[in-house]
C-alpha positions in Angstrom: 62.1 82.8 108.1 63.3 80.5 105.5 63.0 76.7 106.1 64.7 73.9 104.6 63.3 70.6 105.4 65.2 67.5 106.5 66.3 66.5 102.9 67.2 69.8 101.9 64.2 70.9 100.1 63.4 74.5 100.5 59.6 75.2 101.8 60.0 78.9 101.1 59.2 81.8 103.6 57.3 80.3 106.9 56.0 82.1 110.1 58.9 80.7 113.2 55.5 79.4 115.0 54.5 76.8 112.0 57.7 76.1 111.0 57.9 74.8 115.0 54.8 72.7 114.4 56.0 71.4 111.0 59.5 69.9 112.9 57.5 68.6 115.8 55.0 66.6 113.7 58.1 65.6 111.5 60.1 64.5 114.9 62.9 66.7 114.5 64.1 69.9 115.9 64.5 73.2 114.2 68.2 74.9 113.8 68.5 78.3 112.7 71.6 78.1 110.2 72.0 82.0 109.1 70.7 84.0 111.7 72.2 87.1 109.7 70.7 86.1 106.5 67.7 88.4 105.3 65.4 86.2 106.0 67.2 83.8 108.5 67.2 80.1 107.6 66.4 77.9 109.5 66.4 73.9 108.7 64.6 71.0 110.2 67.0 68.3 111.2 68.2 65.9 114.3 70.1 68.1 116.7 71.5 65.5 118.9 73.2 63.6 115.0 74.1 67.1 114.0 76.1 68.1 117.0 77.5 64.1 117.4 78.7 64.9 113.4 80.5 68.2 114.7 82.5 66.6 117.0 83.3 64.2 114.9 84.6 66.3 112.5 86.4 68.0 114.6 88.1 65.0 116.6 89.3 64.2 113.1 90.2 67.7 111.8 92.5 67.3 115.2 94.3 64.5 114.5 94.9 65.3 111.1 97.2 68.2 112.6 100.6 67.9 113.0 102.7 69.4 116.1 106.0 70.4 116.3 107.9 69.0 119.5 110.6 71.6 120.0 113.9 69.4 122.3 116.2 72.2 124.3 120.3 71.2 124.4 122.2 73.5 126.5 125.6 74.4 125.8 128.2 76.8 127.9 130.8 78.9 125.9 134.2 77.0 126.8 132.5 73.2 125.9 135.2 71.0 125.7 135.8 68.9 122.1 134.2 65.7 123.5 130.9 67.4 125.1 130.8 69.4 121.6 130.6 66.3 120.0 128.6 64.2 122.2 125.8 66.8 122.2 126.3 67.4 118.4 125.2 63.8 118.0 122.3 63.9 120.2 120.9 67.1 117.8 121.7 65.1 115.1 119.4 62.4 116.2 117.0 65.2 117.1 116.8 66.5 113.9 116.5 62.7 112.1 113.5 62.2 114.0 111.9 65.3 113.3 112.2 67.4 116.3 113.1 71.2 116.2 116.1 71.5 118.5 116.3 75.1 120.8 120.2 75.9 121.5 120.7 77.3 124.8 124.1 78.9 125.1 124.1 79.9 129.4 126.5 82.2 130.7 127.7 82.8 134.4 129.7 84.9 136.0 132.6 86.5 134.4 131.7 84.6 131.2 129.5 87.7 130.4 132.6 89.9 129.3 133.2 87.0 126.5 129.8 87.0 124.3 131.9 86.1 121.4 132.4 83.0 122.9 129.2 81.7 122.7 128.5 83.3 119.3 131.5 81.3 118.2 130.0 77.9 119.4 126.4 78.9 117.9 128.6 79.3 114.5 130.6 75.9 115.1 127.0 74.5 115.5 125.8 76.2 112.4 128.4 74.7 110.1 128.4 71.1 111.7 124.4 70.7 111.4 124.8 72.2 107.8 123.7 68.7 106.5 120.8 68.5 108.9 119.1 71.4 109.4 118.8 75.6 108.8 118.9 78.0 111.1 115.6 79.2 112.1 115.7 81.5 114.5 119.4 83.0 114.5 121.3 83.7 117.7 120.0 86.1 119.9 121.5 87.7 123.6 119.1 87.1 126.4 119.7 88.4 129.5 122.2 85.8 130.2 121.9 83.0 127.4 121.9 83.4 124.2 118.7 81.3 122.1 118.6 79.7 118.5 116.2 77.2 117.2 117.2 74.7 114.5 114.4 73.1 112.2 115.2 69.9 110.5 115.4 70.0 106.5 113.3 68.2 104.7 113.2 64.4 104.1 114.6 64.9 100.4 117.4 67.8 101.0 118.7 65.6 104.4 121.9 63.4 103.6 121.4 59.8 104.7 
């Protein structure tokens, strides 16, 4: 195998058994980095500060990341002006904040024969939030609702 001491110095091509004696005199503990390489290299190092290192990195990688909180409003095809308009506001502020808002259009009963319906207030939507945000996933029937997903624009593009 190929061994790279603890500073990164390469001791060339040693037997596994004296590479283990090397690393135990040297009071570390031997890693095997490339087990596919031809030879595999292995390095003398501090496991336990490796690993600890690892985790750290990853903790941080983590919280570097951004997610995306996704808010549902649900609508019903004949929505009165004032519930339009109350609900309109509360995507706006949705939006402002950064949220992706879900539309959830829910039809019962006879309402089924009048799809257009909601299709219309998905549309009505569409225009209103023009400002705000773009459609990201259009309108789409589901078994009884229809679904669309606004995304907010970004900072630059949104009106004040």
């Amino acid at each position: 195998m190929r061994l790279i001491d603890e500073n990164g110095k390469q001791l060339g091509t040693i037997d596994t058994s004296e590479a283990l004696n090397i690393a135990r005199e040297r009071g570390y503990d031997l890693v095997e980095v490339s087990p596919d390489g031809n030879p595999p290299v292995c390095r003398i190092m501090d496991y336990g500060k490796y690993v600890y290192e690892q985790q750290k990195k990853a903790k941080l990688a983590k919280k570097k990341q951004h997610t995306v909180h996704l808010k549902e409003i649900r609508f019903r095809p004949k929505i009165d002006k004032h519930d339009y308009g109350f609900k309109l506001r509360h995507i706006m502020e949705f939006l402002k904040q950064g949220y992706k808002v879900k539309i959830l259009i829910r039809f019962r009963g006879r309402e089924m024969a009048h799809k257009e319906l909601g299709f219309g207030v998905l549309e009505k939507l569409e225009k209103d939030l023009i400002d705000y945000a773009k459609l990201e996933i259009p309108g789409k029937m589901d078994h009884r609702s229809i679904t669309a997903v606004f995304s907010p624009l970004t900072k630059d593009k949104t009106k004040a």
